[in-house]
C-alpha positions as CSV (number, residue, x, y, z in Angstrom):
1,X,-16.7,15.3,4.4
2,X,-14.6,12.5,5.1
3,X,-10.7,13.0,4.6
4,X,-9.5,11.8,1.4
5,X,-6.4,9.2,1.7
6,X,-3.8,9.5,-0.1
7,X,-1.5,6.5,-1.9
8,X,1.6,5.7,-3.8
9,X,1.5,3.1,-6.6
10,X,4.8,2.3,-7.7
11,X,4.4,0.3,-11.2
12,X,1.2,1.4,-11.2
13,X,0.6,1.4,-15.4
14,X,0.6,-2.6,-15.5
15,X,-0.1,-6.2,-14.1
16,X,-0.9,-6.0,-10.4
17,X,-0.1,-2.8,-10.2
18,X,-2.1,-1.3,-12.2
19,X,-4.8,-3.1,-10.7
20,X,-4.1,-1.9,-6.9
21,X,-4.2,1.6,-8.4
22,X,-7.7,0.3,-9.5
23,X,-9.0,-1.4,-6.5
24,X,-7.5,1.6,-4.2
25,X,-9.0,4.3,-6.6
26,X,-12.4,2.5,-5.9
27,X,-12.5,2.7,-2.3
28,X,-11.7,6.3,-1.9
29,X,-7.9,6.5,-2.2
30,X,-6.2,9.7,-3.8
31,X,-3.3,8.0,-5.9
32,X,0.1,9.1,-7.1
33,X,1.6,7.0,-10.0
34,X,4.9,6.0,-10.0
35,X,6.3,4.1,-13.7
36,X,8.0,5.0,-17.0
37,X,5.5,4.8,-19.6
38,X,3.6,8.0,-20.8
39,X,0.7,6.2,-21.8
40,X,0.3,3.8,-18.8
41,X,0.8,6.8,-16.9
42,X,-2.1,8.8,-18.3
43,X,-4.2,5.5,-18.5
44,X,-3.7,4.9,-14.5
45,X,-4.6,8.6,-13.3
46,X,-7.8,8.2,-15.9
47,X,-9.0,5.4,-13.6
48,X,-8.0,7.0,-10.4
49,X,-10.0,10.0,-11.6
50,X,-13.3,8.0,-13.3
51,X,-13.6,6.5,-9.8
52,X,-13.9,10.1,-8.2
53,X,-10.7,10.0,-7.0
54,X,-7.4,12.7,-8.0
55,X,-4.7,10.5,-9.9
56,X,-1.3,12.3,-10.1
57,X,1.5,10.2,-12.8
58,X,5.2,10.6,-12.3
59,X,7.5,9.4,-15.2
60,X,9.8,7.5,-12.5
61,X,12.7,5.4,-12.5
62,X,11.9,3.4,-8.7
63,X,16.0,2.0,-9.4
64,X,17.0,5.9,-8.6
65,X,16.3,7.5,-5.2
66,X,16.5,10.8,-6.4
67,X,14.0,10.6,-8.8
68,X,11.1,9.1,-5.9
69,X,12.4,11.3,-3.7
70,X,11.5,14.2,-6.1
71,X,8.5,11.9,-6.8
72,X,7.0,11.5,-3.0
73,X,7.5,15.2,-2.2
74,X,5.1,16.3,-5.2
75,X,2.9,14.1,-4.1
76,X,2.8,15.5,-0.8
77,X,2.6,19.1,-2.1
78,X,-0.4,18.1,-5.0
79,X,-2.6,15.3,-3.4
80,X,-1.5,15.3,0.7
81,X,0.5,13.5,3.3
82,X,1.5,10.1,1.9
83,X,-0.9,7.1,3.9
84,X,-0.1,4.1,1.8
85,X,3.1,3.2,-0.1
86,X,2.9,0.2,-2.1
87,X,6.1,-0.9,-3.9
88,X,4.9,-3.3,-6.9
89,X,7.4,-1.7,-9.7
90,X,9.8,-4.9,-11.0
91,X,11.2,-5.8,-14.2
92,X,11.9,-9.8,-15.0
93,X,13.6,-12.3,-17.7
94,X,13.4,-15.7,-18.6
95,X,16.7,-17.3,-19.3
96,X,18.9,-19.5,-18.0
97,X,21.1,-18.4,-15.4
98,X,24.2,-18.6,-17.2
99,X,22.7,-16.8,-20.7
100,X,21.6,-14.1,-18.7
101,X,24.0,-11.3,-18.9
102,X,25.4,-9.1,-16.2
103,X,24.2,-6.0,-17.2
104,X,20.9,-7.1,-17.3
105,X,20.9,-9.0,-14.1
106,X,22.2,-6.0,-12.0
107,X,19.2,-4.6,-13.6
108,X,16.9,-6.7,-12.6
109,X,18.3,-6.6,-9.0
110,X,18.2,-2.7,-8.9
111,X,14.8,-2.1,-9.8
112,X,13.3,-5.3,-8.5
113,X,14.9,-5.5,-5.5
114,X,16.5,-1.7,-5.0
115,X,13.5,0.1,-6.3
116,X,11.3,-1.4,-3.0
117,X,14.3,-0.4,-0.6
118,X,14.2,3.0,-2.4
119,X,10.4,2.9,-2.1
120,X,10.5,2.1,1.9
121,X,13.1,4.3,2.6
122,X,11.4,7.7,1.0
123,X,8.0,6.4,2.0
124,X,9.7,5.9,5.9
125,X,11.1,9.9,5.3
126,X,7.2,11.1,5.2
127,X,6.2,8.4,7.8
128,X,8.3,8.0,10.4
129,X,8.1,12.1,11.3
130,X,4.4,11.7,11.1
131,X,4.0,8.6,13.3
132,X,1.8,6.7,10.7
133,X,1.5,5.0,7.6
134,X,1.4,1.5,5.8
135,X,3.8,0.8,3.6
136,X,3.2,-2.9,1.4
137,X,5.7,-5.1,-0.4
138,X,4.6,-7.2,-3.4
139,X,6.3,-9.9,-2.8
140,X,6.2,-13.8,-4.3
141,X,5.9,-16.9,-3.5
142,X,9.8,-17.2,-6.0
143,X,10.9,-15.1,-2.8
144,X,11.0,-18.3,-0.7
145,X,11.9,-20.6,-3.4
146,X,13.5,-20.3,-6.6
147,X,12.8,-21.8,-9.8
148,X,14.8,-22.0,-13.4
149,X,14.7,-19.4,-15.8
150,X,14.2,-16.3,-12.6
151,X,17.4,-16.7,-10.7
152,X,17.3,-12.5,-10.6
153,X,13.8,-12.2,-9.7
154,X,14.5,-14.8,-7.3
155,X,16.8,-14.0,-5.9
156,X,15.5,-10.1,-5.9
157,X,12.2,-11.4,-4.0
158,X,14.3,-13.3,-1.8
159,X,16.0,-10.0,-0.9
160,X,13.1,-8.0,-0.6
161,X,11.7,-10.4,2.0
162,X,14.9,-10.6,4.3
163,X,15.1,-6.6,4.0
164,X,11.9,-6.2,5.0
165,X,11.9,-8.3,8.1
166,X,15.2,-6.0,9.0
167,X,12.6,-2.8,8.8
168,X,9.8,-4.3,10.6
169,X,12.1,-4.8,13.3
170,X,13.3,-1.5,13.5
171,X,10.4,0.1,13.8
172,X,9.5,-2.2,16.5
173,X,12.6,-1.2,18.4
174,X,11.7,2.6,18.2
175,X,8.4,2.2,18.9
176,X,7.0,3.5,15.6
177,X,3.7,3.2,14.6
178,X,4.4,2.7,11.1
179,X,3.5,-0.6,9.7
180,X,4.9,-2.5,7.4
181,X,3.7,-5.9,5.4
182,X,4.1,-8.3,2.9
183,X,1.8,-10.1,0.1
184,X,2.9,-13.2,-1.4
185,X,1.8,-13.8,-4.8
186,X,1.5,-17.0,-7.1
187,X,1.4,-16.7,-11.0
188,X,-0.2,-13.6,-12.1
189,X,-2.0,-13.1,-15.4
190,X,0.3,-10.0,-15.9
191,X,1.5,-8.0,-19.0
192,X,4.9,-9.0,-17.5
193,X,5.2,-12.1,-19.9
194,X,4.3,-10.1,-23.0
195,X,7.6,-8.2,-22.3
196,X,9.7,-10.3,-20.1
197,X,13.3,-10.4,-21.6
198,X,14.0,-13.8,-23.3
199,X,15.7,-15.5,-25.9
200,X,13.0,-18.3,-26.6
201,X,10.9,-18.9,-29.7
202,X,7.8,-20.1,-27.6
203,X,5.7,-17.3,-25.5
204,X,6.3,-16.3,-21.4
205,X,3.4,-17.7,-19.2
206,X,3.3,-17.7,-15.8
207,X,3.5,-21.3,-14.2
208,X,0.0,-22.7,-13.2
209,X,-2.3,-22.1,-11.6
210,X,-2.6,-18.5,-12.8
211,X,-4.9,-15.8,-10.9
212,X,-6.2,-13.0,-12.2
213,X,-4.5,-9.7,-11.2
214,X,-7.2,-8.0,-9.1
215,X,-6.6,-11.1,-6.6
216,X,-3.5,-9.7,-5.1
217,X,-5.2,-5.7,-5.3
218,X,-7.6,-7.2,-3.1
219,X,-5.0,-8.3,-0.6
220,X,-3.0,-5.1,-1.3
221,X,-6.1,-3.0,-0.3
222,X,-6.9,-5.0,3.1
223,X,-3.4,-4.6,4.3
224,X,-3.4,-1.0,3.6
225,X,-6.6,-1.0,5.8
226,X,-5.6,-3.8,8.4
227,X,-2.5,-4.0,8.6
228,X,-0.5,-7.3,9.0
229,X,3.1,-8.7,8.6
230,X,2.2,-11.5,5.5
231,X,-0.7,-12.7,3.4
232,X,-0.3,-15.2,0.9
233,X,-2.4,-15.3,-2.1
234,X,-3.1,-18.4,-3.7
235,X,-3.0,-21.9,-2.8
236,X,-0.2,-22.3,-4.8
237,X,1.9,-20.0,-3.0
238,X,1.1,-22.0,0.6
239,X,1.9,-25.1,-1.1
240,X,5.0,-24.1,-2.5
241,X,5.8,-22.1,0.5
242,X,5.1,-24.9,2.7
243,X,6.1,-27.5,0.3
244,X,9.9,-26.1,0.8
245,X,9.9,-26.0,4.3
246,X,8.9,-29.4,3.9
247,X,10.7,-30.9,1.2
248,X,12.9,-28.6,-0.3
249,X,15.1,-31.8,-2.4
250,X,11.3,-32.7,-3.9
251,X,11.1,-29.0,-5.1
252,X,14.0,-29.4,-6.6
253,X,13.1,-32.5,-8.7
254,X,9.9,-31.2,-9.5
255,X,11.1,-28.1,-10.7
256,X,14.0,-29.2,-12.8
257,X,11.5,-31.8,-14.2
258,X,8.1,-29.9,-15.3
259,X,8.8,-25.8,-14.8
260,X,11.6,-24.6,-17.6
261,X,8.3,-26.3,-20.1
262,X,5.9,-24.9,-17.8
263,X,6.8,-21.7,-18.2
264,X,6.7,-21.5,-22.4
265,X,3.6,-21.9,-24.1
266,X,2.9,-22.2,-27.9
267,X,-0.4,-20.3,-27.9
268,X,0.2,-16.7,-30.0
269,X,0.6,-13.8,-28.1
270,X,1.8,-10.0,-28.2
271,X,5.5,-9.3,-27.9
272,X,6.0,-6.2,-26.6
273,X,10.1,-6.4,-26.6
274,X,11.7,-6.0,-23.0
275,X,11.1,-3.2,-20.8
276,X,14.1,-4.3,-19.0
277,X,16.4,-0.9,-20.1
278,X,12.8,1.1,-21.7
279,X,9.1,1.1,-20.8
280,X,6.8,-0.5,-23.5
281,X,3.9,1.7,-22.5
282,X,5.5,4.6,-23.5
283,X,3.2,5.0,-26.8
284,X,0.1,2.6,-25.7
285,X,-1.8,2.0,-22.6
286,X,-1.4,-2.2,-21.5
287,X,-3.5,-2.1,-18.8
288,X,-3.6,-4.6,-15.8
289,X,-4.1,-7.6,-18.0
290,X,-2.0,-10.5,-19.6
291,X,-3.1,-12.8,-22.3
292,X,-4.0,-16.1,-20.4
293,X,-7.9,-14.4,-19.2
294,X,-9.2,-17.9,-20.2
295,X,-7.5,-19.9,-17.9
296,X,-6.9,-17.6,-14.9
297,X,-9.1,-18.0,-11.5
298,X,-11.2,-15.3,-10.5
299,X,-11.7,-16.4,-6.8
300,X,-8.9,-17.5,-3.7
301,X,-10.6,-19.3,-1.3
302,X,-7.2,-18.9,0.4
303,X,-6.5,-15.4,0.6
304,X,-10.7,-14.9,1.3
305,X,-9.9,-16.9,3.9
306,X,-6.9,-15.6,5.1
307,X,-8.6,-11.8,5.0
308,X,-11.7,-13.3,7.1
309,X,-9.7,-15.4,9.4
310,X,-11.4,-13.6,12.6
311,X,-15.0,-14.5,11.7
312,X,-14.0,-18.0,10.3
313,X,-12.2,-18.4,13.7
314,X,-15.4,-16.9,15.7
315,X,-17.6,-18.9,13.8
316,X,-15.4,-22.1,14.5
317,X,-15.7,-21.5,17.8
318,X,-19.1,-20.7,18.0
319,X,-19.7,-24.3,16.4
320,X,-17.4,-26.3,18.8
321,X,-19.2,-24.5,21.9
322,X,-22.6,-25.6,20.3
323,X,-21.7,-29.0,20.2
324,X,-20.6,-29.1,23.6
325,X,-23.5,-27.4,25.2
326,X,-25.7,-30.4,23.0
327,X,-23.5,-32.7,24.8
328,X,-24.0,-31.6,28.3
329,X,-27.9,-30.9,27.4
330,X,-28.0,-34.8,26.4
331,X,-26.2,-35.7,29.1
């Protein structure tokens, strides 16, 4: 029998990461939970466990060390050595920068932005003594450019991405065999805009294109599997990636000019109040899943491509070495 795997989810009761905790349940990953709300909680270790797999949930706050500390060692004693690590957990607004108040942007930061140093740092604790292990950042495509309304979560995934590079580094340095990687994501059709922190009349929505969230579990699972540095998701995240490098004063016009709009919408939706301070799955399960199903892309030719980038390369060069042995043949 093979030997079971064993993962930790953090924000695994919602959005993407509830949908890694899917996608890893599905291909034989043991997972341990790691959010606030009861009922997400319950809902994510009743998927783990109706794909055959043992789901563990652990009511934690990722902004405080102790409690995923406490979190990662009962995971080791009730599932198994800890393989994967996976730090999705983050909490968002949308205001302005200057109506967003301090309180709540140091809270942003510290679970955003603290809770994946937290993560990496306990997840490094089992690891590092071990010689192996992945852990993966969820990072953004907002954590190489910013855009109105996010300056915390911007700035927290800008953070996360310099931090990160530190640790790979590191690890380098020693030797370690420990991997570490990032996955860029675009617009997300997330429960995260049903409970996003805000002051407007008009509803969250993530700014187009929107992919659905079993996208980035996809590119979650194939790092956990073969391990990289980065994979972007979405074409929307190269171009605005790239499109920075590029042009950053362009971004900025653009920005200003269509995203503050672009990220309000006047279709009805739930509103769940902000989990910013307090989960809002604490009495009801959310799920994975936002409101904006109808409009959100099923497929990434980019990250397909990106995950399939040996055989596209082999088969590239297969073609070009066909064409040249016609040539010669002719000749």
């Amino acid at each position: 029998m093979a030997e079971r795997r064993i993962a930790v989810v953090t924000g695994g009761t919602a959005g993407v990461g509830r949908a890694v905790v899917r996608e890893l349940a599905a291909h034989g990953w043991d997972v341990a939970v790691l959010a606030r709300g009861k009922a997400g909680l319950a809902g994510a270790v009743e998927d783990v466990e109706a794909a055959g797999g043992h789901g563990l949930g652990l009511a934690t706050d990722v902004a405080d060390p102790a409690q995923v500390r406490d979190a990662a060692d009962r995971t080791t004693r009730e599932l198994g050595p800890i393989d994967l690590w996976v730090n999705a957990a983050f909490t968002g607004n949308l205001r302005f920068f200057w109506d967003t108040p301090d309180e709540e942007y140091r809270r942003i930061t510290e679970v955003t932005y603290l809770g994946q140093v937290n993560g990496t740092r306990i997840a490094l604790e089992h690891m590092r003594p071990r010689n192996r292990g992945v852990i993966v950042q969820v990072g953004s495509a907002l954590g190489f450019r910013g855009i109105p309304l996010q300056a915390a979560y911007c700035g927290a995934k800008h953070a996360v991405k310099g931090f990160t590079e530190t640790v790979i580094t590191e690890l380098k340095h020693e030797g370690s065999a420990v991997r570490v990687c990032m996955v860029q994501l675009p617009g997300v059709n997330s429960v995260q805009f049903d409970w996003n922190a805000t002051d407007f009349q008009r509803h969250p929505q993530p700014v187009a294109p929107v992919f659905e969230p079993e996208l980035p579990a996809r590119a979650v699972r194939f790092l956990a599997e073969h391990p990289r540095r980065n994979l972007w998701v979405g074409f929307s995240t190269a171009y605005t990636i790239l499109g920075n490098r590029i042009a950053p004063w362009f971004m900025d016009w653009y920005l200003a000019r269509k995203v503050v709009q672009g990220q309000l919408t006047d279709a009805d939706g739930p509103r769940y109040g902000a989990n910013t301070y307090e989960p809002r799955d604490e009495a009801a399960d959310r799920g994975a899943h936002g409101m904006f199903d109808r409009q959100a892309w099923t497929r990434d030719p980019w990250s397909w491509a990106s995950m399939h980038r040996r055989s596209l390369t082999g088969a590239a060069l297969a073609a070009v070495a066909s064409v040249a042995l016609l040539r010669i043949r002719r000749r």
